[in-house]
N, C-alpha and C positions, 0 to 999 in steps of 0.2 A: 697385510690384507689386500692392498690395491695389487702387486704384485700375485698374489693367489686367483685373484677374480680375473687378470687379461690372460692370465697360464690356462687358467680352466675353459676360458670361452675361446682360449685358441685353439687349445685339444678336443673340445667340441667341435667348432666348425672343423676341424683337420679331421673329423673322424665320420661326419658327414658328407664330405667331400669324396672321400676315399671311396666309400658306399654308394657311390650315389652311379657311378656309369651302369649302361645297361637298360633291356628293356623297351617297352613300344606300347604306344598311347597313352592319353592326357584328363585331366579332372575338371569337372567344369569349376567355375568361380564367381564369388558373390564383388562387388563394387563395398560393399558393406562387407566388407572382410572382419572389419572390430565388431561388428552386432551377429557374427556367427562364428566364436569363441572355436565349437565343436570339430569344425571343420579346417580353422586357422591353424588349431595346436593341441593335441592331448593333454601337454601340463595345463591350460585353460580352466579343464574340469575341477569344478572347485573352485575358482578363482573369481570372488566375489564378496560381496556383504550381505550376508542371511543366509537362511537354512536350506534356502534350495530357489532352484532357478528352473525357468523354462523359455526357449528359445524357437521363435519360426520366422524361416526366409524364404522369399520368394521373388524370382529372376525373370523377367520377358525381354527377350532380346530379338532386334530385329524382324518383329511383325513388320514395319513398313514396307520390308521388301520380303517377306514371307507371312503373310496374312492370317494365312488358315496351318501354316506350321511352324511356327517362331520358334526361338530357341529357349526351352521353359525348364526352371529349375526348384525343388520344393526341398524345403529343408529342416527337418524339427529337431529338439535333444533336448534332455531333461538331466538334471547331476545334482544331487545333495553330497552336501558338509557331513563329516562325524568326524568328531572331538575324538583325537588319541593321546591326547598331553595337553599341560597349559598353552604350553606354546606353538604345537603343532596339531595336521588336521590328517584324516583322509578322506578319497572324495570319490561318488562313483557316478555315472553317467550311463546313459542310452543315444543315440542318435541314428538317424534315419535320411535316406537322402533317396529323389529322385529324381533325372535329367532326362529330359528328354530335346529330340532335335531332330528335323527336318519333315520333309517327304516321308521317309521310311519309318519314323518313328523310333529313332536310334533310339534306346532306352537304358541306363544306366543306373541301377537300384541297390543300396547298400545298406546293412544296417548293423550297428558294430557297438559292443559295450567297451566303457573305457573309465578308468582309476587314474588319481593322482594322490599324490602324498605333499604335503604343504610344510616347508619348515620354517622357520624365523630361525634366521643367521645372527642377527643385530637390531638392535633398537633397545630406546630410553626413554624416560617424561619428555626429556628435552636433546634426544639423538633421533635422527631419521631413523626409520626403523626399514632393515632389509629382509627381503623374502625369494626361497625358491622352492620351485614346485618342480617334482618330475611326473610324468603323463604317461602313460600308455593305451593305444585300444587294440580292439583284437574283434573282428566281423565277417561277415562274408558278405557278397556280392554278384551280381550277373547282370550280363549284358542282353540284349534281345533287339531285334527287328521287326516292325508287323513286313510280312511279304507280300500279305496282301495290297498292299500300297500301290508294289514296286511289278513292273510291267518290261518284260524283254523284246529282244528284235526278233525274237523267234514267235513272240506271240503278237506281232503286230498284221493286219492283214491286210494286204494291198486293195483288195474290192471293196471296203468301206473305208479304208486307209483309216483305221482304227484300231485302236489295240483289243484282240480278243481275250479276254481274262479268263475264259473258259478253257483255253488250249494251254498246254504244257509249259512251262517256262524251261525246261530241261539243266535249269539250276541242280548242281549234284548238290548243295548246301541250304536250298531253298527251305526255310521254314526251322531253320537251326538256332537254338541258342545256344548260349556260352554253357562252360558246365559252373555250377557254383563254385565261386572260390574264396577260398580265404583271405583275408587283408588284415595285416598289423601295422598298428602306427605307433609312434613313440614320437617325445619333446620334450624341451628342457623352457621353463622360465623365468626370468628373474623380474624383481620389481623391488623401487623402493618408496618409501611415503614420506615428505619431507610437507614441512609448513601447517601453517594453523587454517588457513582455507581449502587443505584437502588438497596439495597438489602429490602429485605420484608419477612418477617413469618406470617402464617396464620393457626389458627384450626379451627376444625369445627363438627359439629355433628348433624345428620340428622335419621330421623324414617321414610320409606317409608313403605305403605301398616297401617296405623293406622289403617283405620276401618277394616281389614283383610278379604278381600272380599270371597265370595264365588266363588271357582274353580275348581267345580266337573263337573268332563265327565261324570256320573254316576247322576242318578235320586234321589238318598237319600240326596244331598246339604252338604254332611259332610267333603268333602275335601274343605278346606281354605289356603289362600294364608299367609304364617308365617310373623308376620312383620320384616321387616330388620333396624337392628340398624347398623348404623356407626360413627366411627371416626374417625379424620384423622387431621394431621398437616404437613405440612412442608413449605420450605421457598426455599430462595435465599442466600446464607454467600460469598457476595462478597472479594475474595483475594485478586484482586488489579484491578484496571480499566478495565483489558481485563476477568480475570478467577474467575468463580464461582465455589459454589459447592451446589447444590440441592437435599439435602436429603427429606424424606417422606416418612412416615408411615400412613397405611391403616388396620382399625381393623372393622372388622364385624361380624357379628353373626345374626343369622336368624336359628329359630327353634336349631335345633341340628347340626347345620354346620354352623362351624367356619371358617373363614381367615382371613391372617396378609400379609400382604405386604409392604416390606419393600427391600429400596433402596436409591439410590443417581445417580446421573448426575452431571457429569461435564460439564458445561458452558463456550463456549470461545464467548467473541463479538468484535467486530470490532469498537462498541462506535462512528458510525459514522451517519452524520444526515441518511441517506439510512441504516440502523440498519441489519447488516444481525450477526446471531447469531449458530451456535454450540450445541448441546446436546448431550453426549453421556454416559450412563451410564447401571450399574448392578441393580436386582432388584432378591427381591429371595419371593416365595407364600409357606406358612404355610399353613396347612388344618387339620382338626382331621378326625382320622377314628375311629369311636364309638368304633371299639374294643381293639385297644391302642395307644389313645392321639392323639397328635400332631405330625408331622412331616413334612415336607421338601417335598412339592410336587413339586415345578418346579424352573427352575433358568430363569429368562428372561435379553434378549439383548435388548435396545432400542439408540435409534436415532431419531434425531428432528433438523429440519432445521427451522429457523425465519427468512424471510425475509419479513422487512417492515410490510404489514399488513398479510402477509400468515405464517402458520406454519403448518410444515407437519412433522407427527410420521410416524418412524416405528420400530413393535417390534417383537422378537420370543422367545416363550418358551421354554426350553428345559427341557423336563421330566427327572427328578431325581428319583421320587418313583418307586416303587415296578411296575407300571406300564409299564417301560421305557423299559422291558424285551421285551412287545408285541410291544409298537411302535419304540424301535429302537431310545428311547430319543427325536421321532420331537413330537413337541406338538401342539400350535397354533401360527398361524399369525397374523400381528395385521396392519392395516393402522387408521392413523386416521389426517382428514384436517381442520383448522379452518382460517376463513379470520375476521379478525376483520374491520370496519371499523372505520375512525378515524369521532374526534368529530370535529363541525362546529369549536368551540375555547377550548381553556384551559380549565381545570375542575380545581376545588379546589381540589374535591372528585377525588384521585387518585387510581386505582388500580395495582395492580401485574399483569405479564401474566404467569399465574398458566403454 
């Protein structure tokens, strides 16, 4: 069995890899990567306890040194469970995302439906029980600019040494968007549930943007969206009935930009039938800059309340690079709310709540 499980996640990641050159521009990203499932991994969908779930995220980056255009990102999705066997599920989803950023109002809008299938491999009254899930979505997408914003050297006028907005910009592309495009995503997960206080580990790995769609503001069709690889594991290492400890690691790669995120939460719960739960933990984001490596882009605070079926994040960046000069180390904010709701009865098929 151990032998079947490193064969298969080495011919996964080999076949990711392979896949993965090619392509041009990048996806925005949540700090709360684990409280936006949708967006992490297609096998996600489904991967829970209860009948159905609902998730929204929301990102403000960088108002201290962009005030009135920070870099803003909104995120929603919804996915029910249905029962196909005792021990397996399938599972379907909606999700919706908006990003927006700067001056010009770069706007990136998506919305994509997405299925997963949930198996049990293993498990016993008294054997850890193991689970995977495959994922897929399938949506479209467009890009846009307001132009109105954006002001040229053609339309500036030296007698009031102001820009005229009334005169031409002579932009051949001025007032273009992207055409609609298609996006498919695919992921694989695994997870398993071991111990009597609920602890659980789970990895995963997902390819968004396979077909690499076309995302040119520009008429020549040569700008493409880079696909993004991820992976990511982490769990629950329950210390004793009330205290956990919840580490996680987050690696991706997309064209020529890289991130690593990497942290831990501590967990307190209360273990009571009304479950109310604690999170509070460090978390530190790695980034390369083409012209030397890797390094230490942000440190983040986070916080997460579980009560019953609600759980609410919140987080903040704190800029460490070279950047932290101009804003003064605030980086982004982070909200993010999920309600799960519970199932009519008991499932065999149990999940974590990532």
């Amino acid at each position: 069995m151990k032998i079947f499980t490193l064969t298969f996640w080495a011919g996964f990641a080999l076949f990711f890899l392979l896949v993965l050159p090619g392509a041009h521009a990048q996806d925005p990203r949540f700090t709360q990567y684990f409280a936006s499932p949708w967006n992490l991994n297609p096998a996600m969908t489904g991967a829970f306890e209860g009948r159905w779930r609902v998730t929204a995220n929301y990102r403000d980056q960088w108002s201290s040194i962009l005030p009135d255009v920070p870099f803003r990102t909104y995120a929603a999705a919804a996915d029910v469970r249905l029962g196909v066997s005792r021990n397996d599920f399938f599972a379907l989803g909606v999700g919706l995302m908006h990003d927006e950023a700067g001056t010009s109002r770069f706007s990136q809008n998506k919305a994509q439906l997405g299925g997963s299938f949930i198996k049990q491999l293993a498990g016993g009254p008294r054997r850890a029980s193991h689970f995977v899930s495959l994922g897929a979505q399938l949506g479209f997408g467009q890009n846009s600019i307001d132009w109105g914003r954006l002001w040229f050297s053609r339309q500036f006028d030296p007698t009031t040494e102001a820009p005229d907005f009334s005169a031409g910009n002579g932009e051949p592309n001025a007032g273009a968007n992207t055409d609609v495009y298609l996006d498919f995503n695919a992921g694989i997960l695994w997870y398993t549930l071991f111990g009597s206080e609920g602890g659980y580990w789970s990895a995963g790995a997902a390819l968004h943007h396979l077909n690499q769609p076309v995302v040119t503001l520009a008429e020549d069709n040569s700008e493409q969206l880079y696909s993004r690889l991820s992976l990511h594991t982490g769990g629950l290492l329950p210390m004793n009935e009330n205290f956990g400890l919840m580490p996680g690691v987050l690696v991706m790669q997309q064209g020529p930009a890289f991130e690593a995120d990497l942290g831990m939460n501590l967990r307190y719960s209360n273990n009571d039938r009304n479950e109310l739960a604690l999170r509070l933990g460090a978390w530190s984001r790695l980034g390369n800059r083409l012209d030397s490596g890797v390094q230490l882009d942000a440190v983040s605070v986070v916080a997460m309340l579980e009560l019953e079926r609600w759980m609410l994040g919140v987080s903040y960046d704190i800029t460490v690079s070279s950047l932290a000069v101009a804003n003064n180390s605030r980086g982004a904010f982070e909200l993010s709310l999920t309600y799960f709701h519970p199932a009519e009865r008991k499932s065999r098929v149990v999940c974590p709540r990532f």
